[in-house]
VEXDREN-920890 format. One line per field, with one value per residue (C-alpha): residue in one letter; x, y, z. Coordinates in Angstrom, 1 decimal. Layout:
! residues N
aa = [A	...]
xx = [X	...]
yy = [Y	...]
zz = [Z	...]
***
This chain:
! residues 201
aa = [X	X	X	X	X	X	X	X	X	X	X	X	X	X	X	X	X	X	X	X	X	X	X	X	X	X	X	X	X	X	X	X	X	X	X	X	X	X	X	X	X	X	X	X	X	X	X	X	X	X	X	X	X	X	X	X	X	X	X	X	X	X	X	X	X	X	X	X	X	X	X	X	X	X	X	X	X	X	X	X	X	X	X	X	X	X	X	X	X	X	X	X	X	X	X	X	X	X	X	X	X	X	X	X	X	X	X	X	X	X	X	X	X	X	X	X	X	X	X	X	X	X	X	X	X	X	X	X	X	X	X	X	X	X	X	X	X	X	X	X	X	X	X	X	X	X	X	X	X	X	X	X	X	X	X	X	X	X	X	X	X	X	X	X	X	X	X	X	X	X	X	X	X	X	X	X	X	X	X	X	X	X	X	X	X	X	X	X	X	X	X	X	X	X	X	X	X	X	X	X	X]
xx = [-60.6	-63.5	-62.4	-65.0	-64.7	-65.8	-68.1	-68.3	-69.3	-71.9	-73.0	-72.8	-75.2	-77.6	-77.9	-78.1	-80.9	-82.9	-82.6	-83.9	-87.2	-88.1	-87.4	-90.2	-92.3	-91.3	-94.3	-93.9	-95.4	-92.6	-89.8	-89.6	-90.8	-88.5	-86.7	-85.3	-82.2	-82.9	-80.6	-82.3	-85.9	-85.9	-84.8	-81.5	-81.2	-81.0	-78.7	-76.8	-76.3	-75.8	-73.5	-71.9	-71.5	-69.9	-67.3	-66.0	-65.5	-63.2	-61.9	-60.7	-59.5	-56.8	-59.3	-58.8	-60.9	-61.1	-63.0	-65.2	-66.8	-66.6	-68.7	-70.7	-74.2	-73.9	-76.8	-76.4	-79.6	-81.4	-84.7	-84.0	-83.4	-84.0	-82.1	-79.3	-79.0	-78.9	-76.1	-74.2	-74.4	-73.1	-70.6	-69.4	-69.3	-67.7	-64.7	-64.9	-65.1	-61.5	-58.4	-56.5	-59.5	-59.1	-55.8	-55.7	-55.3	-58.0	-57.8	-61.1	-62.1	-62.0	-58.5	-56.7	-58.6	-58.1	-60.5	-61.6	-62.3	-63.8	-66.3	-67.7	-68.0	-70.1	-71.9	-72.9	-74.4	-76.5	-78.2	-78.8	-80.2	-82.1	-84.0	-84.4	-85.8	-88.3	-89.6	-89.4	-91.9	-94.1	-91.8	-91.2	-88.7	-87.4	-83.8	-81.8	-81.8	-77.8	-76.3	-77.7	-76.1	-72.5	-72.5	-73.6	-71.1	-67.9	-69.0	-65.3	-63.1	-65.9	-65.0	-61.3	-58.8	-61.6	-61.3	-64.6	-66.6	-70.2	-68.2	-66.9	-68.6	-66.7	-67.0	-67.9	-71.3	-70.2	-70.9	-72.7	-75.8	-75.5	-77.3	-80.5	-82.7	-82.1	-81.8	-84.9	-83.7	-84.0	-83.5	-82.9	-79.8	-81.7	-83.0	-79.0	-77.9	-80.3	-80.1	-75.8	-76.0	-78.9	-82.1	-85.1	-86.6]
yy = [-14.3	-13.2	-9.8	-7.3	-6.3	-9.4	-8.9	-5.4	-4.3	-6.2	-5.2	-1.6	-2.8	-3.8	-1.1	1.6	-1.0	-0.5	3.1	3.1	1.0	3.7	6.5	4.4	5.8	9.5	11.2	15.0	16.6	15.0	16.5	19.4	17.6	16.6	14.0	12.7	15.0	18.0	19.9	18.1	17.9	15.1	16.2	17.4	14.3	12.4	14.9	14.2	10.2	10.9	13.7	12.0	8.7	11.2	12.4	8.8	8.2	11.9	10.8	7.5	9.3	11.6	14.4	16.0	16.1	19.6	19.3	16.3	19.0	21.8	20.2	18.3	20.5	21.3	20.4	17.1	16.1	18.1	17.7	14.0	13.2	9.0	9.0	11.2	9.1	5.8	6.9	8.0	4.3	2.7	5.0	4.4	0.8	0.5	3.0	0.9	-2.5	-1.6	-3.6	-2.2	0.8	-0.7	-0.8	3.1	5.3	8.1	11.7	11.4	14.4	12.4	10.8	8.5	5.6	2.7	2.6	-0.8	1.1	4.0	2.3	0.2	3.6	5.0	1.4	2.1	5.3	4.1	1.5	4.7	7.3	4.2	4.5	8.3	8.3	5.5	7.2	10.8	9.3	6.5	3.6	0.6	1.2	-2.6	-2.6	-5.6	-7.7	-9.1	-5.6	-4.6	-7.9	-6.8	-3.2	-4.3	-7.4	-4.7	-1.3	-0.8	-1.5	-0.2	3.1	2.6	5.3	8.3	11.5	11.2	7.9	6.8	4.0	6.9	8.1	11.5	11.9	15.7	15.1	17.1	14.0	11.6	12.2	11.5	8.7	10.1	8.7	5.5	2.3	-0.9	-4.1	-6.5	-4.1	-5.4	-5.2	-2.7	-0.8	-1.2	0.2	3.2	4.3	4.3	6.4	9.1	7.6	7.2	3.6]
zz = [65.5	64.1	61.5	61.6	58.1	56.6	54.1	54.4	51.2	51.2	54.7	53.6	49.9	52.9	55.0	52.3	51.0	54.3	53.9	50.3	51.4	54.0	51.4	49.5	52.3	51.6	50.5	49.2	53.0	54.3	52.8	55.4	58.3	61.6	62.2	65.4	64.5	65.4	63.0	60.2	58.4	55.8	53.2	55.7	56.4	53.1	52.0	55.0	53.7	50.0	50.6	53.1	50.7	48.2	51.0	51.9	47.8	47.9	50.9	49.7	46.4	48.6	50.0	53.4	56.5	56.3	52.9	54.2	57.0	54.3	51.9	54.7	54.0	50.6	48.3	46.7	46.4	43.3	41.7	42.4	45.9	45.6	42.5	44.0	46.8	45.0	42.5	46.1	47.0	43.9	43.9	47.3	46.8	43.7	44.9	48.3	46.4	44.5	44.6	47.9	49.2	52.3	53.0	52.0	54.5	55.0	56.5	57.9	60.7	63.6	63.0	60.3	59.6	57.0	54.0	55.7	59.1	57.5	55.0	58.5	60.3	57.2	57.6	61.0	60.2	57.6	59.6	62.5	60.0	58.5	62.1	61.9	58.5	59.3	62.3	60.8	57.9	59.9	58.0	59.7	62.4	62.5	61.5	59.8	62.8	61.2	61.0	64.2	65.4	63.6	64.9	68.8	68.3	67.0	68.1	69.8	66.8	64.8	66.4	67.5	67.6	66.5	68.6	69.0	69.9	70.9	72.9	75.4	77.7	77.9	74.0	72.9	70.8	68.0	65.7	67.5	70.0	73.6	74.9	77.2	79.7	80.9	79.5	79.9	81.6	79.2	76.0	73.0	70.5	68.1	71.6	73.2	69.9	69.4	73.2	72.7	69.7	71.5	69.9	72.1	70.6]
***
């Protein structure tokens, strides 16, 4: 059997990698412009992934759910957005990367998770916003073809156990988009993927 967690780290290294090319693309018009989450502009949204990179690392340190939503839109970003974010990802990995972070068990929103569960969850969403930044900005919207691979290959224990899912069908959106319109025969992984978490491709 085939664990889904293999390599994880370095999956996570990768998809945060991705991210960092298309914030390459950033230019300073861009900061305030849409994205395909509504809620967000760009600079929303990579505050979003480096505050939400921070919130694993409390998480995984003995913080609460409650705290993770709490500090959820809070600035974390500064004068230095790209430098912000790419201290977020070292510092994810590292406290990720310690002996027994996945074993530990998490109180993250949408139900106890291990740190191993939790850290491929925060994996997941990397490689999605990756999408959202790249078409927010005009960036190549071509995800890593191998982690699109690992999330369509483990989406359900991905996701296991989480009050809320983009594996169900009668999930609540609060957290992830519904999917809309419907889906090409013929699709690829990248297009299965984006049309399950709400993304138009």
């Amino acid at each position: 059997m085939v664990d889904f967690s293999e390599g994880l780290v370095d999956r996570f290294l990768r998809a945060s990698a991705g991210f960092e090319r298309r914030l390459g693309a950033v230019r300073p018009e861009h900061w305030a412009g849409p994205t395909p989450c509504s809620a967000w502009n760009v600079r929303q949204l990579v505050n979003h992934m480096t505050r939400g990179n921070l919130g694993y690392v409390r998480l995984l340190r003995g913080g609460s759910g409650a705290e993770f939503l709490r500090l959820r839109d809070a600035d974390a970003l500064g004068a230095d957005p790209v430098g912000a974010y790419l201290r977020s990802v070292q510092e994810c990995a590292e406290a990720f990367a310690a002996a027994g972070a996945f074993e530990r068990v998490l109180d993250y929103p949408l139900g106890k998770v291990t740190g191993r569960q939790a850290l491929a969850v925060r994996t997941t969403d990397t490689v999605v916003h990756t999408w959202d930044l790249a078409r927010a900005v005009g960036a190549d919207e071509a995800l890593d073809g191998g982690l699109v691979a690992w999330i369509d290959d483990f989406l359900e224990e991905i996701y296991a156990g989480l009050a809320e899912t983009p594996t169900a069908a009668e999930t609540t959106h609060r957290f992830f988009a519904a999917p809309g319109g419907a889906l090409a025969p013929g699709a690829s992984r990248q297009e299965r993927l984006l049309h399950r978490m709400g993304r138009a491709g």
